[in-house]
N, C-alpha and C positions, 0 to 999 in steps of 0.2 A: 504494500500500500504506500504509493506517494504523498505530496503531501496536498498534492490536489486533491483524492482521492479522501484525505482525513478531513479537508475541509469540505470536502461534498457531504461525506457523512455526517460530521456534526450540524452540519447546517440545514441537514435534512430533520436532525432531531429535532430541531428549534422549528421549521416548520409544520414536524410532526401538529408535539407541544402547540403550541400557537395554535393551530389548526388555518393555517394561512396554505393559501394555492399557488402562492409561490414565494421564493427569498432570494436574498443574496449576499454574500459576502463581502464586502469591497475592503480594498486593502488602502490608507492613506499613501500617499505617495505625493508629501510635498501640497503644495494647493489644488491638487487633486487627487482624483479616489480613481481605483484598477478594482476593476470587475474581477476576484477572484476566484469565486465557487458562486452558481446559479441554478437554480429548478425552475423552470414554465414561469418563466417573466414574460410579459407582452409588454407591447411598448409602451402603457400607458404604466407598467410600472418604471422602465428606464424614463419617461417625463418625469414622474413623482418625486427619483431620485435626484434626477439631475435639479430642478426646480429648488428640493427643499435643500441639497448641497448650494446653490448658489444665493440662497435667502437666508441660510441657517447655519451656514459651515463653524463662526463661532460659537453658536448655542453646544452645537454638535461636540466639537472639539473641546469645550469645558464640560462634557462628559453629560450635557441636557438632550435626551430623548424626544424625538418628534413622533407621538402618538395623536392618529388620527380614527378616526370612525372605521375606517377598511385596510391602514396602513399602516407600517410604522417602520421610523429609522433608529437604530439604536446604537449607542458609543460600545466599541470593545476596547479594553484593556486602557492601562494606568501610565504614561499618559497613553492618550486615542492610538491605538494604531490600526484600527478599522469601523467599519458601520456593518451592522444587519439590518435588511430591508426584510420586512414581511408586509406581502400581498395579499389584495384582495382576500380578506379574514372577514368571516361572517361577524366577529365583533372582537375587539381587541380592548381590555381593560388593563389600565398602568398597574396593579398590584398584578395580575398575571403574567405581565411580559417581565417586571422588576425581581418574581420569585423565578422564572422559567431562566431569565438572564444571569442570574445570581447563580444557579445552578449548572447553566450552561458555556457560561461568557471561556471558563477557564480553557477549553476545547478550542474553543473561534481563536481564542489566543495564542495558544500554543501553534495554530494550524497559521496563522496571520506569521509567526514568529518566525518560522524555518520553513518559509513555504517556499525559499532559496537552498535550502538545504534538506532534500530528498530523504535518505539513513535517515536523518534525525529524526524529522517529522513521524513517519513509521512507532519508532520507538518510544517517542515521545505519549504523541500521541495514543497508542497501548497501553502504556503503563498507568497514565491521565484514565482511561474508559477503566481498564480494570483495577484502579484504586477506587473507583467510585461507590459509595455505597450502592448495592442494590435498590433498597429500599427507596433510594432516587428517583432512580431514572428505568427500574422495573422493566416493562417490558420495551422501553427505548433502548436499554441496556443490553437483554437479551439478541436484540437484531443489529445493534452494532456490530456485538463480539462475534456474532454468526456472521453475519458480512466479512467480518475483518479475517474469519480461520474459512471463508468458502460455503461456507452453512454446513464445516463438517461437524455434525453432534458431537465427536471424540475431544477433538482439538477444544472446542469450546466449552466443554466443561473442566478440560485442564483448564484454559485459562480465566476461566471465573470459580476453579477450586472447589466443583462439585463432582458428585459422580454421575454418568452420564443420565442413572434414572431420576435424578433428582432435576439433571436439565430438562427430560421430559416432562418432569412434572410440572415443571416453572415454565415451560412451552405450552402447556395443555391452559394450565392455570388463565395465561393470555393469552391466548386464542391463536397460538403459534404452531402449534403442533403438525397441522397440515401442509405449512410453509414448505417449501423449498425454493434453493435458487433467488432469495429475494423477491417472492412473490407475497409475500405480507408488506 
């Protein structure tokens, strides 16, 4: 896994979460932002972003969130070194993005950080998903770690330190059981 590849994943969680129909990752880069991990953006989400990057870029950059009715841009990491956009969301509320960001932001960070340095991200990355408590990120967790070992059952309950009936049972539990191949 690259570190494209970590920041597709996490970024997909945050969409999950959110329940947004599309995001994106943009990376700071100087008085502008690089498109770096994306799901089903249309363009009236690249207007949104462009728009509120050029009305908002200071609010943004002292770490102020632009929450709207269907959208939202939010600051990663201490100082800014990127934004998530979430799309078109049936309803997005500041205490849901602020617990989901708090939860998630450390991921967008790490994948922002060494998204120049491939090995790293990888490992980083892993070690970041598999320190997480379960009880987090539940069954966002379970389809990460399946992603990231291939969706082999084996590999994946070494690396979340179960045994493998225990991953099925944590698979059934969320409604994962019949997955394969990233079809959850």
């Amino acid at each position: 896994m690259d570190a494209g590849r970590s920041a597709q994943l996490s970024l997909r969680l945050v969409q999950d979460q959110a329940g947004a129909a599309s995001s994106a990752l943009l990376a700071i880069d100087g008085p502008r932002y690089v498109l770096w991990a994306a799901t089903e953006l249309v363009e009236a989400d690249f207007q949104r972003m462009t728009v509120a990057w050029a009305n908002s870029r200071t609010e943004l950059l002292t770490r102020h969130p632009i929450i709207e009715d269907e959208w939202a841009l939010w600051p990663v990491g201490r100082p800014v070194t990127g934004l998530v956009y979430l799309g078109r969301a049936k309803q997005l509320s500041g205490e849901l993005l602020r617990q989901l960001m708090t939860e998630l932001a450390p991921l967008l960070e790490i994948s922002l950080s060494v998204r120049d340095q491939e090995p790293e991200a990888r490992m980083l990355y892993q070690a970041l998903i598999e320190r997480t408590p379960l009880r987090q990120l539940a069954r966002e967790k379970l389809l990460v770690v399946l992603r990231a070992h291939d969706w082999n059952k084996t590999r994946a309950a070494r690396a979340l330190g179960v045994t493998r009936a225990t991953l099925y049972k944590w698979l059934r539990k969320h409604g994962l059981a019949e997955a394969e191949g990233g079809a959850a």
